[in-house]
C-alpha positions as CSV (number, residue, x, y, z in Angstrom):
1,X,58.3,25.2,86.6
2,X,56.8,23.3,89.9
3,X,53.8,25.0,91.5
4,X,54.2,26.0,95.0
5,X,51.3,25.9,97.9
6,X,50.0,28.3,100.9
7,X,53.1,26.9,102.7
8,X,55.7,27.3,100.4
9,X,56.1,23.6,99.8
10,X,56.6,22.2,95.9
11,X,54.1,20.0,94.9
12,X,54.0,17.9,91.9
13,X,56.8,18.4,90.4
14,X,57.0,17.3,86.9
15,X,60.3,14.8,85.7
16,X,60.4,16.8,82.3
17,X,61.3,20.1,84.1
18,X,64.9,17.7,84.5
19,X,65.6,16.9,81.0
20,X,68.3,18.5,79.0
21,X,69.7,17.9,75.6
22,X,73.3,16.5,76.0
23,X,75.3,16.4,72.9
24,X,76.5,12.3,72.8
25,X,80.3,13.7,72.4
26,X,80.4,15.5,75.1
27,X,80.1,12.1,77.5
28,X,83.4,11.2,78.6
29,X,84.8,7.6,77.6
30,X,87.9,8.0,79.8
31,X,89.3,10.0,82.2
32,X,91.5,12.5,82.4
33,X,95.0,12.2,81.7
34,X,95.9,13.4,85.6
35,X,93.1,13.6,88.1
36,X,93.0,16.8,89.2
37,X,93.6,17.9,85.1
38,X,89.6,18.0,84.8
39,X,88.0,20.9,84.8
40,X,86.1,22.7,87.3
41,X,83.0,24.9,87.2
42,X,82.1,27.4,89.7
43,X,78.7,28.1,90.4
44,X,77.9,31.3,93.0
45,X,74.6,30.4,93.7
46,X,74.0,34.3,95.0
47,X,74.6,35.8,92.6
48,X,74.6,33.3,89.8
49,X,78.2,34.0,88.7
50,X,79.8,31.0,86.9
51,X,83.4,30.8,86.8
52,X,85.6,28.6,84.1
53,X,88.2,26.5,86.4
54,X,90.5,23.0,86.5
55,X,90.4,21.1,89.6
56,X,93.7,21.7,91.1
57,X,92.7,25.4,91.1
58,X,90.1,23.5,93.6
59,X,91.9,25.6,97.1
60,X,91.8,28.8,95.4
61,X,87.8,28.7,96.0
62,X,87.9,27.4,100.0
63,X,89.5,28.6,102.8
64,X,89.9,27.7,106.5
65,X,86.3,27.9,106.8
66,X,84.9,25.0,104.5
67,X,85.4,21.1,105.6
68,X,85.2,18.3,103.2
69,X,83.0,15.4,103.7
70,X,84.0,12.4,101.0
71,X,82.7,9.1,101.0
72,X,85.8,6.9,100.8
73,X,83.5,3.5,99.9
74,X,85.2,1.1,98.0
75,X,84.4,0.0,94.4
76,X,84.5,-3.7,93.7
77,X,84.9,-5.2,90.8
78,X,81.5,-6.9,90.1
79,X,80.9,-6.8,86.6
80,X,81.9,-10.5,84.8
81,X,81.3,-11.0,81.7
82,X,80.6,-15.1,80.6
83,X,79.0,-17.6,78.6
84,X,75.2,-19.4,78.9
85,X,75.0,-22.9,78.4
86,X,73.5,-22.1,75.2
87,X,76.1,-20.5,73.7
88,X,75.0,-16.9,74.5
89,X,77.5,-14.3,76.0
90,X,76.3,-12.1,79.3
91,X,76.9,-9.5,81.1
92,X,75.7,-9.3,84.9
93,X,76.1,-7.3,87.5
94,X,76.5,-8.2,91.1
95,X,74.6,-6.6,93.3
96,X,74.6,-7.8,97.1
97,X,75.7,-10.8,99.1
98,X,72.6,-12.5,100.7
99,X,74.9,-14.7,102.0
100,X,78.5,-16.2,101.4
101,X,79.1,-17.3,97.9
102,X,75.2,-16.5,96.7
103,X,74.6,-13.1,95.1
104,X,71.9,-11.2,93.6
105,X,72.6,-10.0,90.3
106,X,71.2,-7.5,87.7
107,X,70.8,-9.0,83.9
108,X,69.0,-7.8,80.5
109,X,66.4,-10.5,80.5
110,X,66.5,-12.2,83.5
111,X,63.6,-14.2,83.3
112,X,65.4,-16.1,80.5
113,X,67.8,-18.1,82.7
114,X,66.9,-21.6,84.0
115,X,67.8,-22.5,87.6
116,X,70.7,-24.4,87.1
117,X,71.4,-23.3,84.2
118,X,75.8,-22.7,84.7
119,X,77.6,-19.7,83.5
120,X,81.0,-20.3,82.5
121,X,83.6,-16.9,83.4
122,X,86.3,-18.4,81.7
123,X,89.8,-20.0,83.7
124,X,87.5,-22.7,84.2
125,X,85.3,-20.6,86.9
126,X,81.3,-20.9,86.8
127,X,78.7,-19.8,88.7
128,X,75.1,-21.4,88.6
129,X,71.7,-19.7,88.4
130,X,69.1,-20.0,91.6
131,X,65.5,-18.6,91.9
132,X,64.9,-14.9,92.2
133,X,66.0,-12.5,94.8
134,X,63.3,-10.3,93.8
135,X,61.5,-8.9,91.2
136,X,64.2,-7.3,89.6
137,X,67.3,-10.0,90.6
138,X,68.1,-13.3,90.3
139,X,70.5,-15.1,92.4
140,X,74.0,-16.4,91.5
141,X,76.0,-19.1,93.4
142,X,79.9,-19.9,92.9
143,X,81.5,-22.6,94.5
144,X,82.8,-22.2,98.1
145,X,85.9,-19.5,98.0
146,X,85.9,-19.1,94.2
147,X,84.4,-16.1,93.6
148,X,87.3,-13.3,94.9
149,X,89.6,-15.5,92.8
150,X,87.0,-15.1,89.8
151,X,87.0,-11.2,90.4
152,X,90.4,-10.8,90.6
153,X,91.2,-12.3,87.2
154,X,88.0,-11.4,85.4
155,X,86.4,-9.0,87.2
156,X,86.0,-5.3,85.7
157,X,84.7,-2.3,87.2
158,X,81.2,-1.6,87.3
159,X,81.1,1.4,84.7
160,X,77.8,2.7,83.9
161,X,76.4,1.7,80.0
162,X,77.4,5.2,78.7
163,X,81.0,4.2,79.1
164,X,81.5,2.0,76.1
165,X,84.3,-0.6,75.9
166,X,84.4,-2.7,72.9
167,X,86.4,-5.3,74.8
168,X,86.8,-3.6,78.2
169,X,89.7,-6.3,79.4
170,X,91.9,-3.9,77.4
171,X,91.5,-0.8,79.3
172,X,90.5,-3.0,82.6
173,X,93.7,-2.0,84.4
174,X,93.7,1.3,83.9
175,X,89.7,1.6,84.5
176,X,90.3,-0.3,87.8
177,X,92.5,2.3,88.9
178,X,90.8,5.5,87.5
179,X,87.1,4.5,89.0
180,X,87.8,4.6,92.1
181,X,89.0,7.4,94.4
182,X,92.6,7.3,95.9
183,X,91.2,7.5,99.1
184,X,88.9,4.3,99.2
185,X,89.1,2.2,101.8
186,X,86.2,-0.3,102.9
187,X,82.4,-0.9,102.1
188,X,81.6,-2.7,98.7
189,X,80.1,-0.2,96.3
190,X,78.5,-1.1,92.3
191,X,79.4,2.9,91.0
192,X,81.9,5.3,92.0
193,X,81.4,8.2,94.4
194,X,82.5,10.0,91.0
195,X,82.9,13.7,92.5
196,X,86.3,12.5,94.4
197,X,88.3,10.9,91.0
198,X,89.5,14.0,90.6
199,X,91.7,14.6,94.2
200,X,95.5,13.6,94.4
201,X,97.4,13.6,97.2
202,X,98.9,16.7,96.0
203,X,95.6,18.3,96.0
204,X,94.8,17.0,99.8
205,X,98.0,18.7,100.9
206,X,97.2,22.3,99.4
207,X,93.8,22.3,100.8
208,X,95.4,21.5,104.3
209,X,97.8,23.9,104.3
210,X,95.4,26.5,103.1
211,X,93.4,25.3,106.7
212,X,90.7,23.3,104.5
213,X,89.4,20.8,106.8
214,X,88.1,16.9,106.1
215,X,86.2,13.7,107.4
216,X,85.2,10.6,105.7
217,X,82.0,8.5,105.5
218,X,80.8,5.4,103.9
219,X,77.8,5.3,101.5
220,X,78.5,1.6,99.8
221,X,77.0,3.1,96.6
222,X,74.0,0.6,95.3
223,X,71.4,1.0,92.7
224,X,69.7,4.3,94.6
225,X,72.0,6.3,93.1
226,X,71.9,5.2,89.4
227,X,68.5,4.3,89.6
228,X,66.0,5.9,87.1
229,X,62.9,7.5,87.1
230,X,59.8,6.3,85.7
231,X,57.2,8.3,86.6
232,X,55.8,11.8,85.7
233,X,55.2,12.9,88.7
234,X,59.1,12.7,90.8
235,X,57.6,12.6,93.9
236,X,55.7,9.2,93.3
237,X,59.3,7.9,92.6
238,X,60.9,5.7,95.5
239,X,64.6,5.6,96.1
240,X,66.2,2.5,96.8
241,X,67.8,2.2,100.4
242,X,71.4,2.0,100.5
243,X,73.8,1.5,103.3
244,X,76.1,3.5,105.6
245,X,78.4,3.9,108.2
246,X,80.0,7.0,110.0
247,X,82.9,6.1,112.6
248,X,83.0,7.7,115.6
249,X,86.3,9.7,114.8
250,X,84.7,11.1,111.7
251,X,81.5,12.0,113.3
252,X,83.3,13.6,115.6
253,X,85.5,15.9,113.6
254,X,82.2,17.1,111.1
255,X,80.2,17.8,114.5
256,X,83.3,19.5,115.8
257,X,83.7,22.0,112.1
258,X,79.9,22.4,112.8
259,X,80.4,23.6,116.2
260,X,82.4,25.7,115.1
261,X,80.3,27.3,112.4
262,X,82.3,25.7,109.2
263,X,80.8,25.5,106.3
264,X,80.2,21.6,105.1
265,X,81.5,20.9,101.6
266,X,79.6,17.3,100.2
267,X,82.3,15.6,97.6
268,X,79.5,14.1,95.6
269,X,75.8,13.1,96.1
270,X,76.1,10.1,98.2
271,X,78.0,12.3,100.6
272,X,75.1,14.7,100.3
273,X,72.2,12.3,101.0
274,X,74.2,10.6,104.2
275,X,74.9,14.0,106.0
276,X,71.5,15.2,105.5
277,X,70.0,11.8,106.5
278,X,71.7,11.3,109.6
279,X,72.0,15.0,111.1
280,X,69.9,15.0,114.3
281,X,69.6,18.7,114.1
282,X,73.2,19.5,116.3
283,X,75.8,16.9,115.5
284,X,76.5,14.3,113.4
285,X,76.0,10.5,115.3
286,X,78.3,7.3,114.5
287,X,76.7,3.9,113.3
288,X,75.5,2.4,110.8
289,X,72.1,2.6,109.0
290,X,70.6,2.8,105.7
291,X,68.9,5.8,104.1
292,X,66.8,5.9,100.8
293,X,66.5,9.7,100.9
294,X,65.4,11.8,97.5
295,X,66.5,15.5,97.2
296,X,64.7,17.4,94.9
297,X,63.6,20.8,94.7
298,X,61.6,22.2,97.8
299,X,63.8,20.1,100.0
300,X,65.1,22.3,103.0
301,X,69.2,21.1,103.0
302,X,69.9,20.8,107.1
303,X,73.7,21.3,107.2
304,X,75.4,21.1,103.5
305,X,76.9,24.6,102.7
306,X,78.4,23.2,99.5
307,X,78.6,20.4,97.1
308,X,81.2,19.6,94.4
309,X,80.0,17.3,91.9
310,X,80.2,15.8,88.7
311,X,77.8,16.6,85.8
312,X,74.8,14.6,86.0
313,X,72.4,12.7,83.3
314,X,68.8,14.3,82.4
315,X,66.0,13.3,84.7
316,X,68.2,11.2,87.1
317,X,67.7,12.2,90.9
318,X,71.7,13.4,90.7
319,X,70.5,16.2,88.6
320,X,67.2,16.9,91.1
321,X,69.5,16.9,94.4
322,X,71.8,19.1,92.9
323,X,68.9,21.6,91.6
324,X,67.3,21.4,94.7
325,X,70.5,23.1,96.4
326,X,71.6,25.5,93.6
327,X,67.7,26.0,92.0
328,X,67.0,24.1,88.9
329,X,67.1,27.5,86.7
330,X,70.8,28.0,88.1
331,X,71.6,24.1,87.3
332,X,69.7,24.4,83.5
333,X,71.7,27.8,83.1
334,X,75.0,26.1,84.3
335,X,74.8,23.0,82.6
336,X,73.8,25.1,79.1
337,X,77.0,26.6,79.8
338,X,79.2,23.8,80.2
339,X,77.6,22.1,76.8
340,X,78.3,25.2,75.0
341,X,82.0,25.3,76.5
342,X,82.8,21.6,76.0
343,X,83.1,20.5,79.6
344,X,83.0,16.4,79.8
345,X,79.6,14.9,81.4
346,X,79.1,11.8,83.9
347,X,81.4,9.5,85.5
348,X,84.9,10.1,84.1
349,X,83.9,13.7,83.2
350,X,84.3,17.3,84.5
351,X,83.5,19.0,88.0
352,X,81.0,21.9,89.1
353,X,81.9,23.1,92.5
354,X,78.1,25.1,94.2
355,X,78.7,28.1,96.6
């Protein structure tokens, strides 16, 4: 376990304390058949209790007392798959607009591709290779208007690697509609704020009539969240920024449920890391920013009473936030327990709700 000094402060904190064995069946391909069909663990953190659940069961555990912050970003869909001039298929991922119709994009081997050099999307769409954006991107450019047109007819949801699809325009549809949350609504996000797949409407209306409170905020979910660690030591790692926004209406209703002594419920990590970044120790402000915080243990949380989230890979800073709020020998015990029970990890999987 991490070592703590005179002041009660972690220090060197080791990335191996994070890792896990995760049986490979036990990551979900596809999501539920109904959203809120998933299943839900409880975690007490008090006492340690854990509690077998589904989602739906999801207002029997709140009251008029808790208030839901979810990050209603949008997910766009940025992967394309197409063809190098050399005959070569490739798979990119776009990453951010430096400016209209040139993108940064992510690549295996990027330093392969010639400036110039075309790719060819298919429907007679192409895009054209520039320098580098940095060290890690290089830049694509389509022609002037073309590329919403391009990701409307071949453009397919960013799911992370795990997910396999052995031609993923057969399930595109259906995984255009299931990663992403029902109540997404601007921002341009590369993953899912995967904690909120599992709310219907249905759900929404229980939890209000059961006096369950809620706000939304916009974390456009970039490579900070998916990004992994490669160091030994977690705190030499560096998160990647990522952008937000917080309308004046929603800051207003979360710094009204503080006022009034509610307890804040995060819907996933992004939520999380925006709350706690932008809390200026009484309220929460509007505006917009950008925040590159990193959660793990020894980190004092400022105003989140709760989080529900998904189940998170070993030694990724998802699994660190969430064992720097529950303890990481609560998270270990908890996720032992959802292996041995079957529970369904990552993006399309199951939910743990921490008390």
């Amino acid at each position: 376990m991490a070592s703590k000094d005179l002041r009660g402060d972690y220090f060197k904190v080791k990335l191996e304390e994070f890792d896990f064995n995760l049986p490979e069946e036990l990551i979900a391909q596809f999501p539920s058949e109904k959203r809120d069909e998933s299943r839900l663990l409880v975690v007490i953190r008090e006492t340690g209790e854990i509690i077998d659940s589904k989602f739906k069961h999801l207002p029997e555990f709140l009251n008029s007392n808790d208030f839901l912050v979810l990050n209603n970003t949008k997910v766009k869909p940025l992967r394309l798959l197409g063809k190098r001039e050399n005959g070569k298929r490739v798979n990119i991922l776009l990453v951010k607009e430096i400016e209209e119709d040139r993108w940064s994009f992510l690549v295996k081997k990027p330093k392969s591709f010639k400036i110039s050099e075309k790719i060819d999307f298919g429907d007679n769409y192409y895009g054209t290779i520039e320098g580098w954006a940095d060290r890690e991107h290089r830049i694509i450019r389509f022609e002037k208007g073309e590329l919403n047109k391009i990701l409307e007819k071949r453009g397919l949801p960013p799911l992370p690697p795990y997910i396999k699809r052995e031609n993923p325009f057969v399930h595109r549809e259906e995984d255009l509609k299931r990663y992403q949350t029902i109540y997404a609504k601007k921002g341009i996000s590369i993953a899912a704020p995967t904690a909120g797949l599992h709310f219907t409407d249905e759900l929404f209306k229980k939890l209000e009539e059961k006096g369950v409170g809620k706000a939304e905020i916009t974390l456009n979910v970039g490579e900070a969240t998916f990004q992994p660690v490669r160091v030994d030591t977690i705190e030499d790692h560096k998160m990647k920024y990522e952008e937000y926004e917080i309308d004046e209406e929603n800051a207003r209703k979360i710094s009204s449920a503080l006022e009034k002594g509610k307890r804040i419920v995060a819907v996933g990590t992004t939520s999380v890391r925006t709350l706690e970044s932008v809390y200026n120790g009484s309220n929460i402000p509007s505006g917009k920013g950008k925040t590159n915080l990193f959660i793990y243990p020894g980190y004092k949380f400022k105003i989140v009473g709760a989080i529900l989230t998904n189940f998170h890979l070993p030694k990724s800073t998802l699994f660190m936030l969430v064992s720097a709020f529950g303890t990481l020998e609560l998270m270990k015990k908890s996720y032992k327990y959802a292996i041995n029970k079957g529970y369904r990890f990552f993006s399309y999987g199951d939910a743990m709700l921490i008390l």
